[in-house]
mmCIF entry with sequence, helices, sheets and N, C-alpha, C, O atoms, coordinates in Angstrom:
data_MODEL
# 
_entry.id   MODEL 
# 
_entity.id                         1 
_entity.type                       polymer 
_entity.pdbx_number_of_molecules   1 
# 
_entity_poly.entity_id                      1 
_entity_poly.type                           'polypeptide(L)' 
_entity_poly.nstd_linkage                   no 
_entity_poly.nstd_monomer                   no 
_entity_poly.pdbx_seq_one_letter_code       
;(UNK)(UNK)(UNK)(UNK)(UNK)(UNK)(UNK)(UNK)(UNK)(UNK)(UNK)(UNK)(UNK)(UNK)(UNK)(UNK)
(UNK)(UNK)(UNK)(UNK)(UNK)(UNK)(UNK)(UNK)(UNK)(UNK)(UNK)(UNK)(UNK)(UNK)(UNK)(UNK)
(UNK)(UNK)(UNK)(UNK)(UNK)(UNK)(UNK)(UNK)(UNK)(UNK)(UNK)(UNK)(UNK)(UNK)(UNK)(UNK)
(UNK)(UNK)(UNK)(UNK)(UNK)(UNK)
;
_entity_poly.pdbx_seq_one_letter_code_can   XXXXXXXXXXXXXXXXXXXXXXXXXXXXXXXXXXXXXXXXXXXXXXXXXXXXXX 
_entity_poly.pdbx_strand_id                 A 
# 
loop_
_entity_poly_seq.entity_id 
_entity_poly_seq.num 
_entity_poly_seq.mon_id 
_entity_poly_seq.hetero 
1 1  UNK n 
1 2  UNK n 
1 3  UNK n 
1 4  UNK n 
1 5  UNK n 
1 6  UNK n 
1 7  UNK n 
1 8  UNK n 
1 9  UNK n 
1 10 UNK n 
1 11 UNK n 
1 12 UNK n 
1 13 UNK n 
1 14 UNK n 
1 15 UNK n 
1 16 UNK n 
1 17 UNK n 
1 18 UNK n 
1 19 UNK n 
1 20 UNK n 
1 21 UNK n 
1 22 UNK n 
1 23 UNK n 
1 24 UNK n 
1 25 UNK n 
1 26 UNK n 
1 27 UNK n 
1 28 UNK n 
1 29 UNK n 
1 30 UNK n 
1 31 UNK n 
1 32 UNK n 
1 33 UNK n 
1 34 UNK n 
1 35 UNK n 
1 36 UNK n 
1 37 UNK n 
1 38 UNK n 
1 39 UNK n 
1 40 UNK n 
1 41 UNK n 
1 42 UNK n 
1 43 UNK n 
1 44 UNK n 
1 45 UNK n 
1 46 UNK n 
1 47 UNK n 
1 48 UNK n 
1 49 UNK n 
1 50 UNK n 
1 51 UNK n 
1 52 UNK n 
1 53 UNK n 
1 54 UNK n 
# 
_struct_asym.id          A 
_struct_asym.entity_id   1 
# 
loop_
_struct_conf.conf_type_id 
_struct_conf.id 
_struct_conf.pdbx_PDB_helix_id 
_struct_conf.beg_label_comp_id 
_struct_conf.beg_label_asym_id 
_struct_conf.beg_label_seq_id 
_struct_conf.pdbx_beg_PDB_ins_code 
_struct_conf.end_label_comp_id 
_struct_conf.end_label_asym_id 
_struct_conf.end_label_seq_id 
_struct_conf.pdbx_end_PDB_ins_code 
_struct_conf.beg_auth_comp_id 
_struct_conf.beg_auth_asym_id 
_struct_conf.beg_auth_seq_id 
_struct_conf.end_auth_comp_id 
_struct_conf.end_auth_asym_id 
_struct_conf.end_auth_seq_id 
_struct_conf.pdbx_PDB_helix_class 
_struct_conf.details 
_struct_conf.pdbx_PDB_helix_length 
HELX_P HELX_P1 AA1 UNK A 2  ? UNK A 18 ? UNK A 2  UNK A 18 1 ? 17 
HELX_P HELX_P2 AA2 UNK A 25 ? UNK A 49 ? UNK A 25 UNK A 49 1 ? 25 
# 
_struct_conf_type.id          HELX_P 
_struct_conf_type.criteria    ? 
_struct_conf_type.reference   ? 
# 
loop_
_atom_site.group_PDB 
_atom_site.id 
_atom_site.type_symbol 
_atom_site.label_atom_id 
_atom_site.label_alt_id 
_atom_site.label_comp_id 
_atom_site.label_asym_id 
_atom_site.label_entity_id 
_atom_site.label_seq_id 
_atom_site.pdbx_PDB_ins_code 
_atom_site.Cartn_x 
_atom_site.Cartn_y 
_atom_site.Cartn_z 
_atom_site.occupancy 
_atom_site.B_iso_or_equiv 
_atom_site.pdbx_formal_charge 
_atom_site.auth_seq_id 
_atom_site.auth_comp_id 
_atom_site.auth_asym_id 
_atom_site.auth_atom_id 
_atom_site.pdbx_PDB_model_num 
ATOM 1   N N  . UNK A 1 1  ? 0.823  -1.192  0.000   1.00 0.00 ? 1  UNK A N  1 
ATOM 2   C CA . UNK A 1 1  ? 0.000  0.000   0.000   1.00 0.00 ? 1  UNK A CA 1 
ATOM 3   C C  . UNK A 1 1  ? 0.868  1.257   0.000   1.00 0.00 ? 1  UNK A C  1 
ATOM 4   O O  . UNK A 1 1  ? 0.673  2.164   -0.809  1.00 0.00 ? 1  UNK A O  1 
ATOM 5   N N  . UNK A 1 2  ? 1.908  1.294   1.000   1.00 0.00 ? 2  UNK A N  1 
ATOM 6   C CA . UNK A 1 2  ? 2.910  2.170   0.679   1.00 0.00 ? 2  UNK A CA 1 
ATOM 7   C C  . UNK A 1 2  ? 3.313  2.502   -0.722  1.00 0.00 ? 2  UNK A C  1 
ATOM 8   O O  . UNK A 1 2  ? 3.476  3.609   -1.235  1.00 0.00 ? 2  UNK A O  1 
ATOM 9   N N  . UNK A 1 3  ? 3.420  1.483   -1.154  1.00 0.00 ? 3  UNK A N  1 
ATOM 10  C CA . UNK A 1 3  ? 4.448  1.717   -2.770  1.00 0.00 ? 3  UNK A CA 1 
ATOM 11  C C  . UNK A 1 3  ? 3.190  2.410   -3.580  1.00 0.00 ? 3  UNK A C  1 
ATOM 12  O O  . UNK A 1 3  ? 3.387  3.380   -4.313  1.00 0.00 ? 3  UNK A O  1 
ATOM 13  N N  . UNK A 1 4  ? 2.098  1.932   -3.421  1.00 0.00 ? 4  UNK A N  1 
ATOM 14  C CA . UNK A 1 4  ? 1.242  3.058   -4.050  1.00 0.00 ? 4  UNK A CA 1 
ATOM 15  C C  . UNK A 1 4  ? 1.139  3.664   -3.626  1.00 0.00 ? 4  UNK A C  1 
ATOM 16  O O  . UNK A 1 4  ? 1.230  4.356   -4.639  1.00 0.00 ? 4  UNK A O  1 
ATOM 17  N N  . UNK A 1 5  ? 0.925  4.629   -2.599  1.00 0.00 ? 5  UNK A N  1 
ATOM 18  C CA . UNK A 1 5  ? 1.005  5.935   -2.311  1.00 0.00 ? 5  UNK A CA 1 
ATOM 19  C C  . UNK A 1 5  ? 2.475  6.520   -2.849  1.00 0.00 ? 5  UNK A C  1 
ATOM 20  O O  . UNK A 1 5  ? 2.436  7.624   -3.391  1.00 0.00 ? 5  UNK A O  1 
ATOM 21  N N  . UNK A 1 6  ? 3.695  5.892   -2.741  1.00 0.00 ? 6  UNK A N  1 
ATOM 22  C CA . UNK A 1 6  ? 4.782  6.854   -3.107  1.00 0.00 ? 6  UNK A CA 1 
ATOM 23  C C  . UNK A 1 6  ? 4.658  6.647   -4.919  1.00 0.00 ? 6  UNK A C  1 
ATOM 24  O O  . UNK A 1 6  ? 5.252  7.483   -5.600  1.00 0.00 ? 6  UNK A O  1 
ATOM 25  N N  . UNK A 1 7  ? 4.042  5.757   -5.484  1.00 0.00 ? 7  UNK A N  1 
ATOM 26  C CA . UNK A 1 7  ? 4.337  5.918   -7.022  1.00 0.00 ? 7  UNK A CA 1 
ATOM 27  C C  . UNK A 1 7  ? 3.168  6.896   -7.526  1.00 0.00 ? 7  UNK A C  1 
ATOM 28  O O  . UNK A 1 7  ? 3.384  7.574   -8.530  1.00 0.00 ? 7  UNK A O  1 
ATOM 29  N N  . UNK A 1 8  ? 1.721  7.007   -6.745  1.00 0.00 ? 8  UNK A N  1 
ATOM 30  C CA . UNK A 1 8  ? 1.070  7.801   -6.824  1.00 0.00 ? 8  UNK A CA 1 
ATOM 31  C C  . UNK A 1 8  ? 1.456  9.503   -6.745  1.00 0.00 ? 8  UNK A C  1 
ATOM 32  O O  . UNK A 1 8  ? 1.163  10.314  -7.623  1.00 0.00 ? 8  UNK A O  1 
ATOM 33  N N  . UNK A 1 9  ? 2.208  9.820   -5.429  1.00 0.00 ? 9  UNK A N  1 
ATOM 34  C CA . UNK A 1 9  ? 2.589  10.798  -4.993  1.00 0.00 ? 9  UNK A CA 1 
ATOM 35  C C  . UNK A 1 9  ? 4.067  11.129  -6.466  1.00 0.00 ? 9  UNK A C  1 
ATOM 36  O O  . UNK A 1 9  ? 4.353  12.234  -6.925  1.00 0.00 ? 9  UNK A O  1 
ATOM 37  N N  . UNK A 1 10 ? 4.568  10.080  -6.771  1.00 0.00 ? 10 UNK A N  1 
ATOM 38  C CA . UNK A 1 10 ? 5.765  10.289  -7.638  1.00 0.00 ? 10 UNK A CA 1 
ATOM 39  C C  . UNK A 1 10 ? 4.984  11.174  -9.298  1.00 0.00 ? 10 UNK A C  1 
ATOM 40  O O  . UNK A 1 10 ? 5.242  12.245  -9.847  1.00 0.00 ? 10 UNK A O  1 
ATOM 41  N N  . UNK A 1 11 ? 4.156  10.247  -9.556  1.00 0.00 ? 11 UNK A N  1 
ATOM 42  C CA . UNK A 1 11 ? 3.330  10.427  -10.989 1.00 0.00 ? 11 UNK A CA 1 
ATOM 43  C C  . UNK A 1 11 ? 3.130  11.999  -10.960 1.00 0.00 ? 11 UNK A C  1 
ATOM 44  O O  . UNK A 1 11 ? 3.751  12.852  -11.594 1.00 0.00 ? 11 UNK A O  1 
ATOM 45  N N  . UNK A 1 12 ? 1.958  12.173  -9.930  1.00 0.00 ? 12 UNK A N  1 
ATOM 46  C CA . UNK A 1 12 ? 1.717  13.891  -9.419  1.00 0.00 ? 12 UNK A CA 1 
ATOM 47  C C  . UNK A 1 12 ? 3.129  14.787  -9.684  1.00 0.00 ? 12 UNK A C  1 
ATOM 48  O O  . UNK A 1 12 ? 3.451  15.293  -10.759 1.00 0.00 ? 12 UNK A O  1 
ATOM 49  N N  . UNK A 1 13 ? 3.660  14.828  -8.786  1.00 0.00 ? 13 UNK A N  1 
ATOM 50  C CA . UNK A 1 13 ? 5.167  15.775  -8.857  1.00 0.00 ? 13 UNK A CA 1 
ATOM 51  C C  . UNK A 1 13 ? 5.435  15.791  -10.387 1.00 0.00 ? 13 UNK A C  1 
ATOM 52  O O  . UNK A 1 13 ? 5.450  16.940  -10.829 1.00 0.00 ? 13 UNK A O  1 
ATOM 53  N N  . UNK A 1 14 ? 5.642  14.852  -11.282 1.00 0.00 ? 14 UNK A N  1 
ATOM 54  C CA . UNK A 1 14 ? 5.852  14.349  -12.900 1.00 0.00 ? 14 UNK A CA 1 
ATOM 55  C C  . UNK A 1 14 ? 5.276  14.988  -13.816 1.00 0.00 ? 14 UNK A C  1 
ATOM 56  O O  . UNK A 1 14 ? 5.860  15.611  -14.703 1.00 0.00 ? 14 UNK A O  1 
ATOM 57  N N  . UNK A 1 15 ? 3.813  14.863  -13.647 1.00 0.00 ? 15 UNK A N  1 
ATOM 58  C CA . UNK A 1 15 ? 2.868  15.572  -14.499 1.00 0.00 ? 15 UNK A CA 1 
ATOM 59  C C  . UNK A 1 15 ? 2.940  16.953  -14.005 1.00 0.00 ? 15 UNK A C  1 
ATOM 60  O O  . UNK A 1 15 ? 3.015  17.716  -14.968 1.00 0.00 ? 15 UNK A O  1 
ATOM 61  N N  . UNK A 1 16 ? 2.947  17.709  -12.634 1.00 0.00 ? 16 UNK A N  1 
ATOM 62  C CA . UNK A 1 16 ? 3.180  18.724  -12.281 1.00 0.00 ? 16 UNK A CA 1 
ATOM 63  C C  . UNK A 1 16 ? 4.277  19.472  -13.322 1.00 0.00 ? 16 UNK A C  1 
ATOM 64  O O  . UNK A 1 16 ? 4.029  20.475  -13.992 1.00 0.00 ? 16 UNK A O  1 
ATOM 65  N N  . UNK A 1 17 ? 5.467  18.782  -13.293 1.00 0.00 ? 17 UNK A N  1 
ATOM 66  C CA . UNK A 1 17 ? 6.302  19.476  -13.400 1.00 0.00 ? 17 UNK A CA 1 
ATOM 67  C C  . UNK A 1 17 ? 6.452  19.781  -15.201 1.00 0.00 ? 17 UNK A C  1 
ATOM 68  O O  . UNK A 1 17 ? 7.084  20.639  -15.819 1.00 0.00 ? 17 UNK A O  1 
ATOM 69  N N  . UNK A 1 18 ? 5.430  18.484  -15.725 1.00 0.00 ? 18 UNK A N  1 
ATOM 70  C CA . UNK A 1 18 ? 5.396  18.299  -17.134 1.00 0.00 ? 18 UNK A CA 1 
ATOM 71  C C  . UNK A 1 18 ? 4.379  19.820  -17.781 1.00 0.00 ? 18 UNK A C  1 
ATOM 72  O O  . UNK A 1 18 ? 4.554  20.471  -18.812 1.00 0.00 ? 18 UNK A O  1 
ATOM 73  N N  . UNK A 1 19 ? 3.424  19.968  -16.786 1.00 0.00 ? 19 UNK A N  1 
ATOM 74  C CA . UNK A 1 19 ? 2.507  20.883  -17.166 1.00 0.00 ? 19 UNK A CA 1 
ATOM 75  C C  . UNK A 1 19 ? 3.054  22.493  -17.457 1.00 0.00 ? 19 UNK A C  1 
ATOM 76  O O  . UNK A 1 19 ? 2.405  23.394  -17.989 1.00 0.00 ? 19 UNK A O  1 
ATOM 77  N N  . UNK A 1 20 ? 4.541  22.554  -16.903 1.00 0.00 ? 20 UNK A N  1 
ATOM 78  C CA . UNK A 1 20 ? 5.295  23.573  -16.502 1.00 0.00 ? 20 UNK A CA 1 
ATOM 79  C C  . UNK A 1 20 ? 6.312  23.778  -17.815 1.00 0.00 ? 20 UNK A C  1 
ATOM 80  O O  . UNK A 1 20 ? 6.781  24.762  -18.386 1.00 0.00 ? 20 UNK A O  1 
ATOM 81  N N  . UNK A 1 21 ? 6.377  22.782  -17.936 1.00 0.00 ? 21 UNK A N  1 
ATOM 82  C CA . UNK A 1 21 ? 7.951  22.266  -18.848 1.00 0.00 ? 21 UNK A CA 1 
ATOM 83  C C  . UNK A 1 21 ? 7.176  23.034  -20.237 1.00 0.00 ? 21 UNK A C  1 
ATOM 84  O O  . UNK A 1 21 ? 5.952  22.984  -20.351 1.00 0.00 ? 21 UNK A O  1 
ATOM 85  N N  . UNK A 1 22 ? 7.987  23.688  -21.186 1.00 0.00 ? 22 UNK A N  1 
ATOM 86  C CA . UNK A 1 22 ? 7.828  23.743  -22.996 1.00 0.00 ? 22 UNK A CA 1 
ATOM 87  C C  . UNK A 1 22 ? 7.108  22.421  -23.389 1.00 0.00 ? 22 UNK A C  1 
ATOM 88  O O  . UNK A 1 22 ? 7.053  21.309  -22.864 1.00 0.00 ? 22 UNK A O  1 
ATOM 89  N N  . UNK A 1 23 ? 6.754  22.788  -24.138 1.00 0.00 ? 23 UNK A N  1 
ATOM 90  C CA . UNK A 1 23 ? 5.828  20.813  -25.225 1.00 0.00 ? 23 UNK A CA 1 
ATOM 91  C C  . UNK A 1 23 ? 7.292  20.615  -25.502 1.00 0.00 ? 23 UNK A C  1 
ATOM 92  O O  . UNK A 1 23 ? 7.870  19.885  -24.696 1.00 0.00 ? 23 UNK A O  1 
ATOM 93  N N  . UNK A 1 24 ? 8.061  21.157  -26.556 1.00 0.00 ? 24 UNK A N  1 
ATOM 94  C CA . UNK A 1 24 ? 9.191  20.484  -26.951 1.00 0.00 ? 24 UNK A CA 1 
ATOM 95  C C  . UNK A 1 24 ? 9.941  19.944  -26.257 1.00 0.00 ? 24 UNK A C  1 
ATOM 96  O O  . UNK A 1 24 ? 10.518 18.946  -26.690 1.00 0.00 ? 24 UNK A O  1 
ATOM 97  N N  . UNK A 1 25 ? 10.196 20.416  -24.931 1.00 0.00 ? 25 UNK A N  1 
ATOM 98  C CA . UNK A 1 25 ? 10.904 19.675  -23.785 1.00 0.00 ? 25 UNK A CA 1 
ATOM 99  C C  . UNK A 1 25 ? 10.344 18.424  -23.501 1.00 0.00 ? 25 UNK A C  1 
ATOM 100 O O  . UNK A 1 25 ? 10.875 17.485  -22.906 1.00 0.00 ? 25 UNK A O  1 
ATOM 101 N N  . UNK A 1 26 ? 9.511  18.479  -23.858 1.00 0.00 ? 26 UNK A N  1 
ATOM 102 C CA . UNK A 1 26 ? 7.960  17.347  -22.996 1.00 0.00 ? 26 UNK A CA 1 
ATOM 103 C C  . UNK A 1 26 ? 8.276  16.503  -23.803 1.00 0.00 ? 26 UNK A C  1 
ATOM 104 O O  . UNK A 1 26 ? 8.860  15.462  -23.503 1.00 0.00 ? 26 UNK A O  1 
ATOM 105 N N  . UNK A 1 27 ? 7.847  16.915  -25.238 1.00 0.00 ? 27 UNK A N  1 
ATOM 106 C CA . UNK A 1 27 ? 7.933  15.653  -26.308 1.00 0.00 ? 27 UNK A CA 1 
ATOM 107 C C  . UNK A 1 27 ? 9.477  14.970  -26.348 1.00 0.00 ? 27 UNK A C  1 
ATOM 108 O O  . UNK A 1 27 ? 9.482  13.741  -26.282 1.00 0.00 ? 27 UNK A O  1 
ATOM 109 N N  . UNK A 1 28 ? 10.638 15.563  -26.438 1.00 0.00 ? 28 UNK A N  1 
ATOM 110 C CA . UNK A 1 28 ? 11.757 15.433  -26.284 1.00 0.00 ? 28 UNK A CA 1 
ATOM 111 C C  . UNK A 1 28 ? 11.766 14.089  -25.500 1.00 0.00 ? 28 UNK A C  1 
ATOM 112 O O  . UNK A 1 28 ? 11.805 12.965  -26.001 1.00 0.00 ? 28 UNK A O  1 
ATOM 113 N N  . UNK A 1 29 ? 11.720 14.419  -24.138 1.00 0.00 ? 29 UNK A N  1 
ATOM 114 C CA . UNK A 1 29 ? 11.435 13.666  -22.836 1.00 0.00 ? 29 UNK A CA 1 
ATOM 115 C C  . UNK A 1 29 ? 10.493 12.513  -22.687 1.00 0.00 ? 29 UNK A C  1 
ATOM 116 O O  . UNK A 1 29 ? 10.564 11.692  -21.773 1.00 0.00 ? 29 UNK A O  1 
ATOM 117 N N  . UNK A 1 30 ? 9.346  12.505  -23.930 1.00 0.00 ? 30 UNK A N  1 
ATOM 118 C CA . UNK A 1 30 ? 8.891  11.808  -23.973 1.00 0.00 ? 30 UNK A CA 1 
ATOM 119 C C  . UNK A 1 30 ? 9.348  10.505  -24.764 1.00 0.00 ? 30 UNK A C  1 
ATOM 120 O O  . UNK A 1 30 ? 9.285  9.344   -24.361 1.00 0.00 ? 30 UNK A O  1 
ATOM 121 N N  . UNK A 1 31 ? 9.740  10.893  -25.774 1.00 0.00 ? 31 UNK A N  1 
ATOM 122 C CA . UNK A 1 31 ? 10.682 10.218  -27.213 1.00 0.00 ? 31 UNK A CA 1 
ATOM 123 C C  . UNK A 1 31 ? 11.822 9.586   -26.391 1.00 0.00 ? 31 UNK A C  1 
ATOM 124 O O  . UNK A 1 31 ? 12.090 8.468   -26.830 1.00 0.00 ? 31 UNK A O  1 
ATOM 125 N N  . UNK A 1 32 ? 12.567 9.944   -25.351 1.00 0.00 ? 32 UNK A N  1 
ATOM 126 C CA . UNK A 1 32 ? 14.038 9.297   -24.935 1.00 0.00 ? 32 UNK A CA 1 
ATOM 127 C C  . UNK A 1 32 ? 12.997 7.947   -24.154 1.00 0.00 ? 32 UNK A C  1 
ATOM 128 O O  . UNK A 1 32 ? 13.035 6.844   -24.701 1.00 0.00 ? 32 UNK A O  1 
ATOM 129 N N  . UNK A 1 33 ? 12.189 8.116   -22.999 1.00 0.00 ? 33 UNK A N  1 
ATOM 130 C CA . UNK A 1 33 ? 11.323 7.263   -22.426 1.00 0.00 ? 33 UNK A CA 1 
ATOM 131 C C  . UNK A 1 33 ? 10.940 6.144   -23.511 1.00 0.00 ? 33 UNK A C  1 
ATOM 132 O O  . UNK A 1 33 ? 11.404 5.042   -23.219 1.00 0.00 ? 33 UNK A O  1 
ATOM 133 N N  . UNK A 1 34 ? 10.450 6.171   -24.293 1.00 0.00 ? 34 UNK A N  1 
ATOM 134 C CA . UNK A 1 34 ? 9.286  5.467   -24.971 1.00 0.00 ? 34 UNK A CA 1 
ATOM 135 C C  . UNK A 1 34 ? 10.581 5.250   -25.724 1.00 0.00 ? 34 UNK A C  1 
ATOM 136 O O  . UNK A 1 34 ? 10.012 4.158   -25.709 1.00 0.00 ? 34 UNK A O  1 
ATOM 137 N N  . UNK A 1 35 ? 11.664 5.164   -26.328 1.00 0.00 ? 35 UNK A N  1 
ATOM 138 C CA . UNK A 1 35 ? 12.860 4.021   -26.682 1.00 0.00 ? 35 UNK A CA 1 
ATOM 139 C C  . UNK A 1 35 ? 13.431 3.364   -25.416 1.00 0.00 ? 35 UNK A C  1 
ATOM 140 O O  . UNK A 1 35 ? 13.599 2.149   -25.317 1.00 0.00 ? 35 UNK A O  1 
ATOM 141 N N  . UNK A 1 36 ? 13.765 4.413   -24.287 1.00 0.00 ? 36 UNK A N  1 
ATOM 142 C CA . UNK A 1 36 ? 14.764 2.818   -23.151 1.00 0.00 ? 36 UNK A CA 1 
ATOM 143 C C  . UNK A 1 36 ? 13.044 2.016   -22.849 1.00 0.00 ? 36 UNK A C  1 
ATOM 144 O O  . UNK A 1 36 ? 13.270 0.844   -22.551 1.00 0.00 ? 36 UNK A O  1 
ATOM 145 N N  . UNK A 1 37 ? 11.793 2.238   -22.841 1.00 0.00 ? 37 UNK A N  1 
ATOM 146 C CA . UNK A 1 37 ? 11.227 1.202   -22.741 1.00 0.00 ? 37 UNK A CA 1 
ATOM 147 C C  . UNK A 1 37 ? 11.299 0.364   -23.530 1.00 0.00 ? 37 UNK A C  1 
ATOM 148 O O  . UNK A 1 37 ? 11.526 -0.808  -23.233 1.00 0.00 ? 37 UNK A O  1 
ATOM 149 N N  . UNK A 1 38 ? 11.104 0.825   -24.814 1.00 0.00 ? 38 UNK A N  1 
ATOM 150 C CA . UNK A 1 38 ? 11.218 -0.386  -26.041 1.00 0.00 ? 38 UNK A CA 1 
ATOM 151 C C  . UNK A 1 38 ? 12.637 -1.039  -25.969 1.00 0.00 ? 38 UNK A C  1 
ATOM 152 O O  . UNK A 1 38 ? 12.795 -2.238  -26.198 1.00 0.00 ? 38 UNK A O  1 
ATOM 153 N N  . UNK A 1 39 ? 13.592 -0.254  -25.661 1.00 0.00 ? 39 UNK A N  1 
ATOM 154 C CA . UNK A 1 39 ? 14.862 -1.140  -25.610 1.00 0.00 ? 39 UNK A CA 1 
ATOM 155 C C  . UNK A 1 39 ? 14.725 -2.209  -24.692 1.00 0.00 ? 39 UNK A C  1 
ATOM 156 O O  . UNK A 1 39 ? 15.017 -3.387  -24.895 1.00 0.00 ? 39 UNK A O  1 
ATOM 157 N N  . UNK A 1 40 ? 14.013 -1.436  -23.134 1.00 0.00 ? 40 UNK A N  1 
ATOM 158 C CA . UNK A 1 40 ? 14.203 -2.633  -21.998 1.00 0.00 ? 40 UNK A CA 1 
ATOM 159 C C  . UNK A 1 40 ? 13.561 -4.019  -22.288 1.00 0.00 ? 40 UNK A C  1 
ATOM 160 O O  . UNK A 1 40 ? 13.915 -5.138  -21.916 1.00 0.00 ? 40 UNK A O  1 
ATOM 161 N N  . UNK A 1 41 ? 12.427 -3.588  -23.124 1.00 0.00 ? 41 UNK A N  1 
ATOM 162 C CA . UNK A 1 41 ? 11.094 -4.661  -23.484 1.00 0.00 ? 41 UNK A CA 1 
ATOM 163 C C  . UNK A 1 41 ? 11.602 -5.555  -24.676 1.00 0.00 ? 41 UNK A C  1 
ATOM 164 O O  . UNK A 1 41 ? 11.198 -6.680  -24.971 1.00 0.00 ? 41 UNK A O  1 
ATOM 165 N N  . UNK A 1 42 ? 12.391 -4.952  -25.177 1.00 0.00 ? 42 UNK A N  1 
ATOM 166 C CA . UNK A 1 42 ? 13.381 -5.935  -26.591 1.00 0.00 ? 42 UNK A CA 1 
ATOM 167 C C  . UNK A 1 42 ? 14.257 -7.166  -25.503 1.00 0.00 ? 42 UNK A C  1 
ATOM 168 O O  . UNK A 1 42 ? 14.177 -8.389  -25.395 1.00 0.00 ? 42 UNK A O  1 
ATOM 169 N N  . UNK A 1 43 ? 14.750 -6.529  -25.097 1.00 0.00 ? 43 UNK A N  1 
ATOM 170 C CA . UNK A 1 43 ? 15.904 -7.469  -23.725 1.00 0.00 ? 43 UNK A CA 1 
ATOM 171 C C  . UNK A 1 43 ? 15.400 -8.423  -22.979 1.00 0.00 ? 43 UNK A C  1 
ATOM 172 O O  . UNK A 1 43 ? 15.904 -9.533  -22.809 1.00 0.00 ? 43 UNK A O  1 
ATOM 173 N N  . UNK A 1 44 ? 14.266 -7.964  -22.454 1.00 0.00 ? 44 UNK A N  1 
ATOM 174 C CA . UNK A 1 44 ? 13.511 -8.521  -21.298 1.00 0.00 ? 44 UNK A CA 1 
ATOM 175 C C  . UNK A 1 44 ? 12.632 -9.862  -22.019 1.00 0.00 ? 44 UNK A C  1 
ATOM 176 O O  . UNK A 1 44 ? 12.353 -10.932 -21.477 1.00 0.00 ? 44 UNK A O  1 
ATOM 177 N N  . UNK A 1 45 ? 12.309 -9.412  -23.416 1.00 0.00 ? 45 UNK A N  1 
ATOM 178 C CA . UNK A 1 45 ? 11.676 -10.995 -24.311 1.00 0.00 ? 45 UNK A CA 1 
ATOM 179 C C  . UNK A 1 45 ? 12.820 -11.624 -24.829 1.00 0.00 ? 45 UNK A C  1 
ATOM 180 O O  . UNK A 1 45 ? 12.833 -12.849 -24.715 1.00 0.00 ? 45 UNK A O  1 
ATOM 181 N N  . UNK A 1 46 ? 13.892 -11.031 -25.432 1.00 0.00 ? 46 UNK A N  1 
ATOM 182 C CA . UNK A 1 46 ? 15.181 -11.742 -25.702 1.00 0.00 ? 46 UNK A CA 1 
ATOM 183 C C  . UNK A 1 46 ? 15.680 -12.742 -24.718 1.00 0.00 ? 46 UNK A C  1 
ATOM 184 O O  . UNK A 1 46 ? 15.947 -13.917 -24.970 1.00 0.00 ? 46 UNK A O  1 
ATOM 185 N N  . UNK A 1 47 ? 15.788 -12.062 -23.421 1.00 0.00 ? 47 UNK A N  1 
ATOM 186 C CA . UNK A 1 47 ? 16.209 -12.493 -22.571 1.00 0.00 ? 47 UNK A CA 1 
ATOM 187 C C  . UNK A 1 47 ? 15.317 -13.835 -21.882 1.00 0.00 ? 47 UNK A C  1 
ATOM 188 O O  . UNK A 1 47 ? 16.029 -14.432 -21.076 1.00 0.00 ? 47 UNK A O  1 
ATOM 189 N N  . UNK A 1 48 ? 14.570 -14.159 -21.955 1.00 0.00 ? 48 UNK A N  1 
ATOM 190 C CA . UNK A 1 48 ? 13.496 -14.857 -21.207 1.00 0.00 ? 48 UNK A CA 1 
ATOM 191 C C  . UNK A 1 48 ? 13.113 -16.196 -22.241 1.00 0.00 ? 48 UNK A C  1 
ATOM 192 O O  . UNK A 1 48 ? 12.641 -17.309 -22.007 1.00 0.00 ? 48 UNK A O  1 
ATOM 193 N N  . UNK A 1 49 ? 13.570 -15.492 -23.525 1.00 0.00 ? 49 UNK A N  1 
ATOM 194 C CA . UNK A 1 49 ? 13.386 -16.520 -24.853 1.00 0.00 ? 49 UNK A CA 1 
ATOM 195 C C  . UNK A 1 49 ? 14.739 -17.909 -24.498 1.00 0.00 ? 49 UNK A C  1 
ATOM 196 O O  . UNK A 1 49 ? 14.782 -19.137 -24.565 1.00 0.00 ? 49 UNK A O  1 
ATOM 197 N N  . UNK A 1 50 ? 15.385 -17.133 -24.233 1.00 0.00 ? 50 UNK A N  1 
ATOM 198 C CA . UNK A 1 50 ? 16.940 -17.972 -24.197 1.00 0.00 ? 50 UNK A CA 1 
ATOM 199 C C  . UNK A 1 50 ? 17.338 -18.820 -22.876 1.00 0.00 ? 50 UNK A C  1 
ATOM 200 O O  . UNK A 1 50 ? 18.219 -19.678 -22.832 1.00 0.00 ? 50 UNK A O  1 
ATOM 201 N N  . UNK A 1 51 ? 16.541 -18.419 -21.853 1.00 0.00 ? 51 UNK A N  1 
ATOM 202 C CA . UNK A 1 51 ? 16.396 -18.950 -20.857 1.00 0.00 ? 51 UNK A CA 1 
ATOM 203 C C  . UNK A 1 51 ? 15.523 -20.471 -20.777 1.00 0.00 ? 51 UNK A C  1 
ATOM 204 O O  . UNK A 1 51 ? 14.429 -20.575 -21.333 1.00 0.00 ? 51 UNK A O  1 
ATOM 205 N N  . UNK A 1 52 ? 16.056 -21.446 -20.134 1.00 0.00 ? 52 UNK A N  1 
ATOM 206 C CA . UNK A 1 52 ? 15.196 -22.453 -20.236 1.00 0.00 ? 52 UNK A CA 1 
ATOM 207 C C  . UNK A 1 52 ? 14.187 -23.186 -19.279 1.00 0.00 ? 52 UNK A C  1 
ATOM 208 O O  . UNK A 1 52 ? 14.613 -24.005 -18.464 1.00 0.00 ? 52 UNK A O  1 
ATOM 209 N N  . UNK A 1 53 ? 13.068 -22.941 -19.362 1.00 0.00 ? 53 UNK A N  1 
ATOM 210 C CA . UNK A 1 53 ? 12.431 -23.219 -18.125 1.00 0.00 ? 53 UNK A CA 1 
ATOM 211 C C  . UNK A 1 53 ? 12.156 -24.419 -17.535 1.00 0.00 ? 53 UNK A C  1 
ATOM 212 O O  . UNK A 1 53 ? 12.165 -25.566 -17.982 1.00 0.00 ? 53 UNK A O  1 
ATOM 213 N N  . UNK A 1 54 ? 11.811 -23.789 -16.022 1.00 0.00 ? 54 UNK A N  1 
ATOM 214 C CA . UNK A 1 54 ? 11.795 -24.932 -15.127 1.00 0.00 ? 54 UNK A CA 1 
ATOM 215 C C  . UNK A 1 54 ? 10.538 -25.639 -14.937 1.00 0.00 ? 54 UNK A C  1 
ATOM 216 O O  . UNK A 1 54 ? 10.485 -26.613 -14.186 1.00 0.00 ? 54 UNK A O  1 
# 
């Protein structure tokens, strides 16, 4: 329950600070995010493919 309240409380501060920020900054910021996810999410099925289960 904790961890949702601090990822809740985290999101807020985020969007706060997004509402503040230039769009181009925003979009910028958004574009670097949305590749290390796709990178992490490339790895994370790579990774799990090669692994052999138990």
């Amino acid at each position: 329950m904790l961890f949702l309240v601090a990822a809740l409380l985290l999101i807020g501060v985020v969007m706060g600070t997004v509402a503040h920020a230039p769009l181009g900054f925003s979009l910028a910021a958004a574009a670097v995010i949305a590749v290390w996810l796709g990178i992490f999410a490339l790895r994370e099925r790579r990774g799990r493919r090669h692994t052999p289960t138990h």
